[in-house]
TIMI-2910 file (N, C-alpha, C, CB; in pm, 1 decimal, decimal comma, always signed):
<rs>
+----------+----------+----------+----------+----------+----------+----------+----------+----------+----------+----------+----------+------+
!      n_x !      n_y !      n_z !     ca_x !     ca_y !     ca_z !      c_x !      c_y !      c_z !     cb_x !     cb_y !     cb_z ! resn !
+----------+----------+----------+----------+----------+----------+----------+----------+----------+----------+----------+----------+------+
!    +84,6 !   -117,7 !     +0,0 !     +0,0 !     +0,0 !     +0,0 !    +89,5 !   +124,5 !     +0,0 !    -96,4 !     -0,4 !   +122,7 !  Unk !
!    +44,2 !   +210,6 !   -102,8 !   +119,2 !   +349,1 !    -98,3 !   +136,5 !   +434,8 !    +26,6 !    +53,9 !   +435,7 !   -186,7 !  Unk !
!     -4,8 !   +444,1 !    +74,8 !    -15,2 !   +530,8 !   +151,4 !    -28,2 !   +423,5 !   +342,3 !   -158,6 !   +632,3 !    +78,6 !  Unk !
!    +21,5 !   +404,0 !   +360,8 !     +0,6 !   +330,1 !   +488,7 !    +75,9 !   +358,6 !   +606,5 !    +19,9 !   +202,3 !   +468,6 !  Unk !
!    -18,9 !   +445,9 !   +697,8 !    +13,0 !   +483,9 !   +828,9 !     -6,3 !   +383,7 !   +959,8 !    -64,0 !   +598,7 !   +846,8 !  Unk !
!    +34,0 !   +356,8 !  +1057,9 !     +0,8 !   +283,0 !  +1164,0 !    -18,3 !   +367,8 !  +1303,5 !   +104,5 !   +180,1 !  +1173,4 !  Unk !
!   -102,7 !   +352,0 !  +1351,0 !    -69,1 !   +386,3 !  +1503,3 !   -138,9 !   +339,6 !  +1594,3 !    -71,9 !   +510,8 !  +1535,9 !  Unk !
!     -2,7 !   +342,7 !  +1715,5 !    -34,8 !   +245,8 !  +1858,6 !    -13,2 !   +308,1 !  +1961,8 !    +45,4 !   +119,6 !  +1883,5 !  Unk !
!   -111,2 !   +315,3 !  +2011,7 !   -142,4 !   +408,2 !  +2191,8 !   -105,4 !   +359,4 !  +2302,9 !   -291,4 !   +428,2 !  +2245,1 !  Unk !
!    -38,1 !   +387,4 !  +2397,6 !    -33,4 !   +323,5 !  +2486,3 !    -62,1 !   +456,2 !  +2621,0 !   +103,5 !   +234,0 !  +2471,0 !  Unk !
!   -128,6 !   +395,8 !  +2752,1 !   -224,6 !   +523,3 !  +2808,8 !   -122,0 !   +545,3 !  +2971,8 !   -448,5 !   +458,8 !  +2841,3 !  Unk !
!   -165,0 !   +636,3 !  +3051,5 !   -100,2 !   +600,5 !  +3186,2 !   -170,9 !   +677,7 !  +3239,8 !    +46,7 !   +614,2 !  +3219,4 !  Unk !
!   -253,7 !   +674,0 !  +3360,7 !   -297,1 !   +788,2 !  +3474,1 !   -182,9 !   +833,1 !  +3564,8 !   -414,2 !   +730,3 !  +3576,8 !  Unk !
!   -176,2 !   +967,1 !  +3553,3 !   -110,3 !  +1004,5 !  +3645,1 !   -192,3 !  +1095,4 !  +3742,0 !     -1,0 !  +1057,5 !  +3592,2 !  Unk !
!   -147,5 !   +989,4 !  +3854,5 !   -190,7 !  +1024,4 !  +3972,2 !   -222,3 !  +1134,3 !  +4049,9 !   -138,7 !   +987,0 !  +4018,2 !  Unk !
!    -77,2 !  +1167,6 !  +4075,3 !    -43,8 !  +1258,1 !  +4125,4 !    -90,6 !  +1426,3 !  +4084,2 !    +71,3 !  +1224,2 !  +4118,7 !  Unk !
!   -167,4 !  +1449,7 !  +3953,1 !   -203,7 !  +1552,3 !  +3919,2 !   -338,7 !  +1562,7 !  +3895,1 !   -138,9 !  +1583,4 !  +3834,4 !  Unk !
!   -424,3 !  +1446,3 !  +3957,2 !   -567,9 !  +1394,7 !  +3954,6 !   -620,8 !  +1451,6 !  +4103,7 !   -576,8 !  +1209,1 !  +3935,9 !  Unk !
!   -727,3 !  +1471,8 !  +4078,7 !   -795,8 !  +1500,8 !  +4204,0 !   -950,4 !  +1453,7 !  +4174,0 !   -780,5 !  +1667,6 !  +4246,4 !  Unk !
!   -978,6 !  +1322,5 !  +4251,8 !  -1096,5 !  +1272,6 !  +4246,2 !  -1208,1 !  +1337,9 !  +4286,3 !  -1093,7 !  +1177,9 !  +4298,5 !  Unk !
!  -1161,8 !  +1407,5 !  +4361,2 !  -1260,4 !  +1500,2 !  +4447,7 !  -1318,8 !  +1610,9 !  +4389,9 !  -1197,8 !  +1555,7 !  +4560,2 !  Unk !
!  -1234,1 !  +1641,4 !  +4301,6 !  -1255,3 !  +1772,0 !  +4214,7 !  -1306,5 !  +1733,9 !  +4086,6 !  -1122,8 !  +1856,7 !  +4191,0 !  Unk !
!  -1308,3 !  +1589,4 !  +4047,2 !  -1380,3 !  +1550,1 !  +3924,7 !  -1270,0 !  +1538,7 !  +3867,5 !  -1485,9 !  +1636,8 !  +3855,9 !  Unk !
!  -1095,1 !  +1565,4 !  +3890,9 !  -1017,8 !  +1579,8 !  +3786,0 !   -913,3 !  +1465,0 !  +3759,0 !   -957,8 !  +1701,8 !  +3801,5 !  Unk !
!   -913,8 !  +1371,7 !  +3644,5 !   -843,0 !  +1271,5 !  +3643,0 !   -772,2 !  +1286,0 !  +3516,5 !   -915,0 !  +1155,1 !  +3663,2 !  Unk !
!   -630,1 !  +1298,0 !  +3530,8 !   -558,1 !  +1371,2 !  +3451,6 !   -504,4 !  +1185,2 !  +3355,4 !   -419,4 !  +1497,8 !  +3559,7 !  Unk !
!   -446,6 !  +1181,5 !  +3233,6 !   -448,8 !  +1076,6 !  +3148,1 !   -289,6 !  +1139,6 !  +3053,9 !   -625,1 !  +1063,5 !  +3054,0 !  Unk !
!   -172,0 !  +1062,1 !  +3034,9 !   -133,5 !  +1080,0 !  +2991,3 !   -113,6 !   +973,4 !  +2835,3 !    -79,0 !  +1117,7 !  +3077,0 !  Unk !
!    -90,1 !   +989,1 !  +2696,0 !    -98,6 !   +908,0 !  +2609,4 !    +23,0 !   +929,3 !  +2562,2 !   -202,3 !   +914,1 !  +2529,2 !  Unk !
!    +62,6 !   +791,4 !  +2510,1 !   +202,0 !   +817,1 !  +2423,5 !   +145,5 !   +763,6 !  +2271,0 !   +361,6 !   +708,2 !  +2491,7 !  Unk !
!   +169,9 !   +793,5 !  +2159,7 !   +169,4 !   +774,5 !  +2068,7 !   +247,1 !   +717,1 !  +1982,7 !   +148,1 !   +836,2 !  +2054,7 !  Unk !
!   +263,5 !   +634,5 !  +1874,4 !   +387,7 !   +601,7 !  +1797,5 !   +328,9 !   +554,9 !  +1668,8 !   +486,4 !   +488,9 !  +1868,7 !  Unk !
!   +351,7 !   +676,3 !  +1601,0 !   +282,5 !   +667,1 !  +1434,5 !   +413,9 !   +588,5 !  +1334,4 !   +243,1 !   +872,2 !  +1355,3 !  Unk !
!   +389,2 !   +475,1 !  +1300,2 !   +483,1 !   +430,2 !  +1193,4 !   +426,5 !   +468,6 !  +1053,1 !   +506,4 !   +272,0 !  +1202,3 !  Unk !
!   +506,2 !   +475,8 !   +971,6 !   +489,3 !   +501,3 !   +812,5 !   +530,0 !   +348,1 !   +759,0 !   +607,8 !   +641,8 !   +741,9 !  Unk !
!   +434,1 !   +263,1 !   +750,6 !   +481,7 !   +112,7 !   +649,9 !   +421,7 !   +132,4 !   +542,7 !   +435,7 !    -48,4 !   +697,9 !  Unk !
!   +395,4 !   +224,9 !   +463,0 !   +328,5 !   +267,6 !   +343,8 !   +470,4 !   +265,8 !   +274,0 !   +232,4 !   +418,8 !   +348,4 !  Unk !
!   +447,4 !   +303,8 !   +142,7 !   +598,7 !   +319,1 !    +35,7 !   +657,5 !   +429,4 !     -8,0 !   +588,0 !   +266,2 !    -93,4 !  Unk !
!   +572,2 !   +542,6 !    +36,9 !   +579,9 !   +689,7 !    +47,3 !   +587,2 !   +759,0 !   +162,3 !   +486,0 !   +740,5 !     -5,9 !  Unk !
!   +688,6 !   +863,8 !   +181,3 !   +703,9 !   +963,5 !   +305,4 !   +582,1 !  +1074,9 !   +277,6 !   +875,0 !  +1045,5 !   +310,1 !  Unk !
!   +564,7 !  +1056,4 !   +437,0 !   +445,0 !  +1196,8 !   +420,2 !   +470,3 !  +1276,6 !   +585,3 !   +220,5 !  +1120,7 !   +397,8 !  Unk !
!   +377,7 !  +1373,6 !   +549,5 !   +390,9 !  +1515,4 !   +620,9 !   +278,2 !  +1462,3 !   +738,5 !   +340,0 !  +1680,5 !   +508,8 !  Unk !
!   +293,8 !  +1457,6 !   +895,3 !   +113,8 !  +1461,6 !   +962,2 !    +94,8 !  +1633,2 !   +971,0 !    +88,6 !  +1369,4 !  +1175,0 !  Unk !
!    -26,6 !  +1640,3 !   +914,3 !    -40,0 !  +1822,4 !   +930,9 !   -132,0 !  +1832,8 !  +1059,9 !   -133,8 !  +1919,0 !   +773,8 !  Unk !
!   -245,0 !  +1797,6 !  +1038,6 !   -345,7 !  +1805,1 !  +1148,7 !   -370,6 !  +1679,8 !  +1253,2 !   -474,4 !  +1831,6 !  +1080,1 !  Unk !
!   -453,5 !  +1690,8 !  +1345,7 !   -530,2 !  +1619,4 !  +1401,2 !   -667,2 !  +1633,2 !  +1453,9 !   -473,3 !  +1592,1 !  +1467,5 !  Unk !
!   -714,6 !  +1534,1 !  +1472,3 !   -893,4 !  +1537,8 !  +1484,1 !   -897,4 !  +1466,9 !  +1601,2 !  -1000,2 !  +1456,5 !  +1353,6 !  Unk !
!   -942,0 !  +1479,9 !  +1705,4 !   -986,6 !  +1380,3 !  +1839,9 !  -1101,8 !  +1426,3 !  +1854,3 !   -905,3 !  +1385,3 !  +1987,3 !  Unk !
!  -1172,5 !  +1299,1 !  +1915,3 !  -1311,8 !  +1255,9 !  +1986,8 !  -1276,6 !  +1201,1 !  +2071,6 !  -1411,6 !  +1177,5 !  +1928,2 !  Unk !
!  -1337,0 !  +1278,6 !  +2206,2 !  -1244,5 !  +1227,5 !  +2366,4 !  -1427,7 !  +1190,1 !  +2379,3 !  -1124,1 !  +1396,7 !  +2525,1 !  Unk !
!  -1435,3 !  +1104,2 !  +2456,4 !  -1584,0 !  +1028,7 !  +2512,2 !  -1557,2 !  +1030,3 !  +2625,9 !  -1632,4 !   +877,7 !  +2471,9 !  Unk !
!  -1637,1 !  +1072,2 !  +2730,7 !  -1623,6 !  +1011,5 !  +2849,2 !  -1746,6 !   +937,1 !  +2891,3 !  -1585,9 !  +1105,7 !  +2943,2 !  Unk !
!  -1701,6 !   +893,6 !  +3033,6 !  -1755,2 !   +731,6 !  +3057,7 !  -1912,5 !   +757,1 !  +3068,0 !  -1687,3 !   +644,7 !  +3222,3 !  Unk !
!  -1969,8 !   +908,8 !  +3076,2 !  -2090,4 !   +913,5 !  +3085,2 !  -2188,6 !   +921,4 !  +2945,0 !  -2101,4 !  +1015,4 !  +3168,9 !  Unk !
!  -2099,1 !   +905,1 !  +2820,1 !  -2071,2 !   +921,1 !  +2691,8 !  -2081,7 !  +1058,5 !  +2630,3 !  -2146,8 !   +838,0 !  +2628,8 !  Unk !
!  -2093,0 !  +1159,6 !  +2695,6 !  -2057,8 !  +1281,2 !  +2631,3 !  -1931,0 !  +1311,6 !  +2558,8 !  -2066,3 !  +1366,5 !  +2717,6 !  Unk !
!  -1947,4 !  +1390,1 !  +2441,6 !  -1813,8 !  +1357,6 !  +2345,5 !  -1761,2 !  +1526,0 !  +2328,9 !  -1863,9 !  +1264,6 !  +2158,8 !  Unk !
!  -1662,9 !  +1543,1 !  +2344,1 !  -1555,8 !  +1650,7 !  +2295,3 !  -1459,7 !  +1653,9 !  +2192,7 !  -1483,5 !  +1673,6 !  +2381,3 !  Unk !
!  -1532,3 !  +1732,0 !  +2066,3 !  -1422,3 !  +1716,9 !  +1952,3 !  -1285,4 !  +1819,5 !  +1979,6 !  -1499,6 !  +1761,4 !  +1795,1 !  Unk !
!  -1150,8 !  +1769,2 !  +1924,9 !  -1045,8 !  +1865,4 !  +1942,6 !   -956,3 !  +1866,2 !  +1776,0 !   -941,0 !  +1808,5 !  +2092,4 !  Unk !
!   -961,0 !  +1971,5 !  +1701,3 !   -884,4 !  +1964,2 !  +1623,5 !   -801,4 !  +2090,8 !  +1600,3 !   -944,1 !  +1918,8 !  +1531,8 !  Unk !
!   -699,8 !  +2066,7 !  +1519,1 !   -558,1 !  +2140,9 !  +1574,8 !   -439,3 !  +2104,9 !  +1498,4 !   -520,5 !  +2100,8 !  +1728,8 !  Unk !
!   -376,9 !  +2181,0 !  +1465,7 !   -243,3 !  +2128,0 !  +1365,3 !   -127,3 !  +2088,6 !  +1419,7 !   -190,3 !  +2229,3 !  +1273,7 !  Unk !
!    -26,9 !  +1996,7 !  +1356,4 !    +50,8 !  +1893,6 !  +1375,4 !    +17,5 !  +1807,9 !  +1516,2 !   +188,1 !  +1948,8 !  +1368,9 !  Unk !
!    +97,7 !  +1789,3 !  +1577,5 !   +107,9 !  +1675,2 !  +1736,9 !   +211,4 !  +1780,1 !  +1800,4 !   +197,5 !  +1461,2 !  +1718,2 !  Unk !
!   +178,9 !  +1780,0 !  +1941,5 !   +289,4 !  +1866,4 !  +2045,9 !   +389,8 !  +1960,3 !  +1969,9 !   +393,2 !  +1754,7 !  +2136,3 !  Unk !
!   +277,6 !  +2081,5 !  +1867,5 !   +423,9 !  +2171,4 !  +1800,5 !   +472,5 !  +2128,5 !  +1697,4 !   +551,5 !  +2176,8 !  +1880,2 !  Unk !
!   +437,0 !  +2032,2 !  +1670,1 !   +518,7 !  +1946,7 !  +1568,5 !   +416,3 !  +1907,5 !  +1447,9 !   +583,6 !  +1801,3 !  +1645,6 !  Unk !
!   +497,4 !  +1923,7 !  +1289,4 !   +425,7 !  +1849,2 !  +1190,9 !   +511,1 !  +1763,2 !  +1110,0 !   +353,1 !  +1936,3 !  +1105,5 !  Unk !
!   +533,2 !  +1652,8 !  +1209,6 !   +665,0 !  +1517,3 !  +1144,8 !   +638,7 !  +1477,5 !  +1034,2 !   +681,8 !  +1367,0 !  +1219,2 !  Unk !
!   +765,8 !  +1462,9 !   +955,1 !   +762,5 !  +1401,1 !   +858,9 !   +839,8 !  +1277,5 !   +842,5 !   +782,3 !  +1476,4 !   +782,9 !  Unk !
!   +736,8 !  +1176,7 !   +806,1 !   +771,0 !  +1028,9 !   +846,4 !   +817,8 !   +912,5 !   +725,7 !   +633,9 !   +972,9 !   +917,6 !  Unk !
!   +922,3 !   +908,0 !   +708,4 !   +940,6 !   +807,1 !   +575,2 !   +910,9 !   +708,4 !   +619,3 !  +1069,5 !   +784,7 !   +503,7 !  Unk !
!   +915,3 !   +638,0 !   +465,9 !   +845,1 !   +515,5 !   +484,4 !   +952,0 !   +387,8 !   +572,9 !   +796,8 !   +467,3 !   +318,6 !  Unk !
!   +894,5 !   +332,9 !   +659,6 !   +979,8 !   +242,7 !   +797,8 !  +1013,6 !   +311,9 !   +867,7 !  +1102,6 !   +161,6 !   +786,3 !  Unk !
!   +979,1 !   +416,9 !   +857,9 !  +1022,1 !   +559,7 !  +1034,4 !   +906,2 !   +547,1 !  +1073,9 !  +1063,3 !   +776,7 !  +1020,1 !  Unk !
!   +926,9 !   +616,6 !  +1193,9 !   +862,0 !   +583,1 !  +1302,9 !   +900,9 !   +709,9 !  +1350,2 !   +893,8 !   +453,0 !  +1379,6 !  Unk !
!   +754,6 !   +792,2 !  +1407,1 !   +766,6 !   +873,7 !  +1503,8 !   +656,4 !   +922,7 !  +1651,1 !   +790,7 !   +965,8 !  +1423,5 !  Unk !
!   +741,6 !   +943,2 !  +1768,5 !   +707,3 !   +886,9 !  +1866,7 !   +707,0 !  +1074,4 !  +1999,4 !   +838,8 !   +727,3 !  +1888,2 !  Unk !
!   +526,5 !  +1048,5 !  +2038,2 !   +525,2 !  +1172,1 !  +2127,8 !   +402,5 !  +1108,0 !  +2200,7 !   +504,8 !  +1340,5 !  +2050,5 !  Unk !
!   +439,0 !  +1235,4 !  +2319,4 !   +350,7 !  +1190,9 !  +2438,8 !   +257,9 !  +1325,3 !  +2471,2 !   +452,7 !  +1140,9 !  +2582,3 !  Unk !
!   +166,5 !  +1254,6 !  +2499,3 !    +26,9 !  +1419,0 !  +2527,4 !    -55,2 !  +1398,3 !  +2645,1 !   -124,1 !  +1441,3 !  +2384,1 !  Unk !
!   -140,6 !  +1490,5 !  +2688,8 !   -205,1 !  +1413,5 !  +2777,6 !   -359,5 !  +1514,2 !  +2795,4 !    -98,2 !  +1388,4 !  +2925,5 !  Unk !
!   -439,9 !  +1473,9 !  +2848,5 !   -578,4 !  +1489,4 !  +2867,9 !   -651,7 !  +1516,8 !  +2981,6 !   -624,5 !  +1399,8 !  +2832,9 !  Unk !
!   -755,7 !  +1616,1 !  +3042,0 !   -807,2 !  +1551,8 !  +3187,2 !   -936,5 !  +1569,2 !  +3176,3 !   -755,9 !  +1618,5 !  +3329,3 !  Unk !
!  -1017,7 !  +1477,9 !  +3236,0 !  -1143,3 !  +1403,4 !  +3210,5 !  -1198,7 !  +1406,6 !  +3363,9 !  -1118,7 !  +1238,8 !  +3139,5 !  Unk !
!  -1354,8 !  +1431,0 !  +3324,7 !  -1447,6 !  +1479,8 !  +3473,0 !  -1494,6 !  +1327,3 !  +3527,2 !  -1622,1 !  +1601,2 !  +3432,1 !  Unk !
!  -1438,4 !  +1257,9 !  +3448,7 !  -1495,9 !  +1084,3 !  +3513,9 !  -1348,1 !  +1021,3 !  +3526,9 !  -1619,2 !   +959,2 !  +3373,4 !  Unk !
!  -1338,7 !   +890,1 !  +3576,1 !  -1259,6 !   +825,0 !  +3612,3 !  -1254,3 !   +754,7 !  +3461,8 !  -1289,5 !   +755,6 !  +3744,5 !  Unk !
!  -1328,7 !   +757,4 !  +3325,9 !  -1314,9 !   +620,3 !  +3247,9 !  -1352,4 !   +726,7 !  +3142,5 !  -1419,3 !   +459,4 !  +3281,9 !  Unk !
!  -1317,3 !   +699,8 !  +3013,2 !  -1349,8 !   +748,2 !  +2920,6 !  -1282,6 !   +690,1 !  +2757,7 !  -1327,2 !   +874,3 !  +2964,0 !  Unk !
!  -1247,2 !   +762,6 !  +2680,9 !  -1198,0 !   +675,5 !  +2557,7 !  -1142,9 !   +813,4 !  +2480,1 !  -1338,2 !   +568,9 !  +2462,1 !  Unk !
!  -1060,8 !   +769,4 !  +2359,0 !  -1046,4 !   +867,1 !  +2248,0 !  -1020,7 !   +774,3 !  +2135,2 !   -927,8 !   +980,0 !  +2268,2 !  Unk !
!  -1046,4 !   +871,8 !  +2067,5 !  -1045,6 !   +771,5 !  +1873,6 !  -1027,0 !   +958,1 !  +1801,1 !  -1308,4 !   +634,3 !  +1790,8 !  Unk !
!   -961,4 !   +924,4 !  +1667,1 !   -929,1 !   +990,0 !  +1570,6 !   -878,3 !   +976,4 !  +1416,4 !   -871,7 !  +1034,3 !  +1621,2 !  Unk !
!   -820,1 !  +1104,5 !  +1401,8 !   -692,6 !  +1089,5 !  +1286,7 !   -625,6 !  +1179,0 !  +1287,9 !   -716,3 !  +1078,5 !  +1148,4 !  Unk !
!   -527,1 !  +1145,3 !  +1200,1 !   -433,4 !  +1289,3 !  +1160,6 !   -455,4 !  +1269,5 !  +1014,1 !   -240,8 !  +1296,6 !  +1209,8 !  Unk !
!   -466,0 !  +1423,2 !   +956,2 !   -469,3 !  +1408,6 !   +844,7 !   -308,6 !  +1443,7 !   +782,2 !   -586,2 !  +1486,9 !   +802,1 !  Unk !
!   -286,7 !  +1363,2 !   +683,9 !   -156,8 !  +1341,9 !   +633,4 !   -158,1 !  +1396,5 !   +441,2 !   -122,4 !  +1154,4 !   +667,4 !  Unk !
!     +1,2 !  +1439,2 !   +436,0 !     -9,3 !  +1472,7 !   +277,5 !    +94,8 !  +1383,5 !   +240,6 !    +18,1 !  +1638,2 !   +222,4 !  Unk !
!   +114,1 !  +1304,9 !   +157,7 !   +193,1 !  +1234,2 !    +50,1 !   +332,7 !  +1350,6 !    +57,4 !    +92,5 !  +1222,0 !   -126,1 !  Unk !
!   +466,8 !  +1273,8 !    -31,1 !   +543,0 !  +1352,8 !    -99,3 !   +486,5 !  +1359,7 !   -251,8 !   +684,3 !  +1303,8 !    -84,7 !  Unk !
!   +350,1 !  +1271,8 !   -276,1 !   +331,1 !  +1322,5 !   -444,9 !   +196,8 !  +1403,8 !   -401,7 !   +300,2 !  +1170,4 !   -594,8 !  Unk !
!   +181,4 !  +1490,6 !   -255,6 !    +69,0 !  +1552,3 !   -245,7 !    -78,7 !  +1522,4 !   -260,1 !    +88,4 !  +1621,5 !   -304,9 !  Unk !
!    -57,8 !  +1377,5 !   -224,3 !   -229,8 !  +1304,1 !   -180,9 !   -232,7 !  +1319,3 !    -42,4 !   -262,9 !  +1116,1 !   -214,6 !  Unk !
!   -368,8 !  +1366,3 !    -30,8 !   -417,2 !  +1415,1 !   +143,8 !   -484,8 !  +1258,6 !   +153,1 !   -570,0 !  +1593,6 !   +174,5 !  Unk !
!   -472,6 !  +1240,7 !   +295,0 !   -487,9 !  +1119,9 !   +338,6 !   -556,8 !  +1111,5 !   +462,5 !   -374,2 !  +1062,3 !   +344,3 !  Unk !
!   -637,7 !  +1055,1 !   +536,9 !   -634,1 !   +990,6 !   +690,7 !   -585,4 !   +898,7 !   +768,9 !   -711,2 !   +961,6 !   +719,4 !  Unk !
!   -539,1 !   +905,4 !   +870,3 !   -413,9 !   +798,6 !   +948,8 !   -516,8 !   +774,4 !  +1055,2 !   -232,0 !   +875,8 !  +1017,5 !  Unk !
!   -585,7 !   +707,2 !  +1084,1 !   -727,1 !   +665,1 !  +1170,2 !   -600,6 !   +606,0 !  +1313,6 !   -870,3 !   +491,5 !  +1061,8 !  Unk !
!   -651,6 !   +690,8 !  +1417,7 !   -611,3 !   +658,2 !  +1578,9 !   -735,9 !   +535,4 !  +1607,8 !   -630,9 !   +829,8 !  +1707,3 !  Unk !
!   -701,8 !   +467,6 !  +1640,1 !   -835,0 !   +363,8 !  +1661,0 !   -830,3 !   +386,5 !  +1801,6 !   -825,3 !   +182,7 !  +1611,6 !  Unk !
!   -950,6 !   +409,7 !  +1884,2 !   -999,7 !   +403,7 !  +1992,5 !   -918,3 !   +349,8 !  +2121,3 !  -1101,1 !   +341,1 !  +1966,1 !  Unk !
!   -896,5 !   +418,2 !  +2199,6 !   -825,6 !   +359,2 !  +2314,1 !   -916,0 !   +396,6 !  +2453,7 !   -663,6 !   +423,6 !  +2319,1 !  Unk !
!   -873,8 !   +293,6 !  +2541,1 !  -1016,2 !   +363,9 !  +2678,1 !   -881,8 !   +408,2 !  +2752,2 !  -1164,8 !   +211,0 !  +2807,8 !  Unk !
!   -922,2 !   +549,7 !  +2873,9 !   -838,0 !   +595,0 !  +2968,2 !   -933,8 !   +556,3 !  +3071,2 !   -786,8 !   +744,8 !  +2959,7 !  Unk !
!   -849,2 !   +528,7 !  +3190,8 !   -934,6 !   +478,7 !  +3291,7 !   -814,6 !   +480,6 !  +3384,0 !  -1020,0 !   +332,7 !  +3265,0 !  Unk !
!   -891,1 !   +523,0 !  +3522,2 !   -793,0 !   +471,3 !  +3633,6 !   -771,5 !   +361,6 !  +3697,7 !   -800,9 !   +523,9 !  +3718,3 !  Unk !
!   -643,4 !   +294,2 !  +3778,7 !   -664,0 !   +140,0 !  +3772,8 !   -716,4 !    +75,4 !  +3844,7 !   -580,4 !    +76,9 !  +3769,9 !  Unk !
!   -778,0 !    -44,1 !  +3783,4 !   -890,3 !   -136,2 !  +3882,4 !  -1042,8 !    -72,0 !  +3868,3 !   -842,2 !   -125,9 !  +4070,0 !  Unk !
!  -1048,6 !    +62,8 !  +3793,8 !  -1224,6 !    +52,2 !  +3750,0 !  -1272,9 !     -3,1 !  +3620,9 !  -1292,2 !   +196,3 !  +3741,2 !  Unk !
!  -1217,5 !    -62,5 !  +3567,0 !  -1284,1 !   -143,8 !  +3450,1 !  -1247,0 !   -291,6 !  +3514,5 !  -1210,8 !   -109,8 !  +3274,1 !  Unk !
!  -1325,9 !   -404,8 !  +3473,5 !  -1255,7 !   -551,9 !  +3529,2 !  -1259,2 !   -622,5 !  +3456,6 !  -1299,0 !   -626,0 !  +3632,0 !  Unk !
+----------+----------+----------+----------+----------+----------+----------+----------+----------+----------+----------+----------+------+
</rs>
């Protein structure tokens, strides 16, 4: 496939900047977008849908990732961390980034859904 982006989430609560009491449960995400497509491309934007556990949804869109609009050849790999805070203990995000080719085809790189949660409330 020409155009073929990957990406894999991995989540962490941090604690220490959460306050249950206050509704505030802070979520940090790391990201790691590979390019196994056959073409280098640009990520320009991103699109998130944060859900939380009561299913109310918050869209966020915004250009490149943390400052950044990487450009990823094909078998690179590039790797950042962000983070989120959410009025429930459980919630989810799903997206994309939208991406341009080096022959200038706009594309979508689909974030597939990940749940944030603090530990031991899901079983």
């Amino acid at each position: 496939m020409k155009n073929h982006i990957s990406v894999k989430v991995t989540t962490t609560y941090i604690e220490n900047q959460s306050s249950p009491a206050q509704d505030r449960y802070v979520f940090a995400y790391t990201i790691t977008i590979s390019n196994i497509g056959e073409i280098a491309a640009r990520l320009i934007s991103r699109h998130w849908i944060i859900t939380s556990g009561d299913g109310s949804e918050q869209e966020v869109r915004g250009e490149g990732v943390v400052g950044e609009q990487p450009y990823i050849k094909p078998g690179a790999s590039y790797k950042y961390t962000s983070g989120t805070v959410m009025e429930l203990p459980v919630g989810s995000m799903r997206g994309s980034y939208q991406m341009i080719s080096d022959d200038n085809e706009e594309f979508d790189a689909i974030i597939p859904p990940f749940t944030l949660s603090i530990p031991h409330a899901l079983h």
